[in-house]
C-alpha positions in Angstrom: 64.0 -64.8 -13.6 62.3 -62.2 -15.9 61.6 -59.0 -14.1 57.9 -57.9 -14.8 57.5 -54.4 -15.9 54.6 -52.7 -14.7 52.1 -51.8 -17.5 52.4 -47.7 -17.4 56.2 -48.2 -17.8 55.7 -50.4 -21.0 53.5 -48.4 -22.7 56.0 -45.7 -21.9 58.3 -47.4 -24.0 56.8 -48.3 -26.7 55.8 -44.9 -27.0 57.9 -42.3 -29.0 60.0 -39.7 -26.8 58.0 -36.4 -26.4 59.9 -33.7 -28.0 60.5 -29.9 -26.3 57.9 -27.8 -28.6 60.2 -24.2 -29.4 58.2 -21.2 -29.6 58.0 -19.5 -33.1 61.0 -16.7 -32.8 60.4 -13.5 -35.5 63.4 -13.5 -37.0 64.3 -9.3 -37.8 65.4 -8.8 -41.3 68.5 -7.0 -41.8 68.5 -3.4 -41.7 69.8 -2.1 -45.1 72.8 0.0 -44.1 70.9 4.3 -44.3 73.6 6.4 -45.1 72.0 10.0 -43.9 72.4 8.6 -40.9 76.0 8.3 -41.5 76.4 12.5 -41.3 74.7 12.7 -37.4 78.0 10.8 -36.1 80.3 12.5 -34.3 83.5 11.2 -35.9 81.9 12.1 -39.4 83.1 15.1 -41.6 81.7 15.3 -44.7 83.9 17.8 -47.4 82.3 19.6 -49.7 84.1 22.4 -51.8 84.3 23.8 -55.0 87.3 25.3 -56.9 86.7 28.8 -57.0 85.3 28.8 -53.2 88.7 26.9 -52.0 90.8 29.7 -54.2 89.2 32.6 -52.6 88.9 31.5 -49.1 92.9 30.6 -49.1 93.8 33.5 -50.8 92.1 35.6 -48.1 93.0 33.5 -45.1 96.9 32.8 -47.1 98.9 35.6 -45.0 96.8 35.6 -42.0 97.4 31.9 -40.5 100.4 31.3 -38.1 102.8 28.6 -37.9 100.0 26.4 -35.7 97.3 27.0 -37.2 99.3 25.6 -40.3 100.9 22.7 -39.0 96.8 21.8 -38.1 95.7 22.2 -41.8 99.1 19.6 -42.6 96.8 17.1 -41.0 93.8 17.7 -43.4 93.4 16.0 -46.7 93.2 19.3 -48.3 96.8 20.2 -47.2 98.1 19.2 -50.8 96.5 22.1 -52.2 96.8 24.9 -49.8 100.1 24.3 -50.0 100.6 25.3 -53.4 98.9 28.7 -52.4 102.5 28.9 -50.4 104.9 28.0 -52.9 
């Protein structure tokens, strides 16, 4: 025996599913990377120096660091040269 479907639940089938409607999202564009901001970080130490500055600030300071204070500059990519100040 057929089973008789009521009419509202026919139509329903014959009907395409309704689909969830999304809201529009903004999408953010990408911040380019800004590079002055790079300076305000804490863990960022920018070196400038030029040649004759770096000559007379070592030759003044040369005889007046101790053994700490030197073993601290080791650490410091300018080590290279202040140590030819000592040789």
């Amino acid at each position: 025996m057929e089973q008789e479907m009521s009419p509202q639940k026919n139509e329903a089938e014959n009907q395409p599913k309704r689909r969830i409607k999304m809201m529009a999202q903004k999408i953010k564009p990408k911040l380019k990377p800004n590079y002055d901001r790079k300076a305000k970080h804490p863990d960022y130490v920018q070196f400038r120096c030029n040649a004759y500055a770096f000559n007379s600030i070592i030759r003044d300071i040369k005889d007046k660091l101790n053994e700490r204070q030197k073993k601290l500059l080791k650490k410091t990519p300018f080590w290279n040269l202040i140590e030819l100040f000592y040789l």
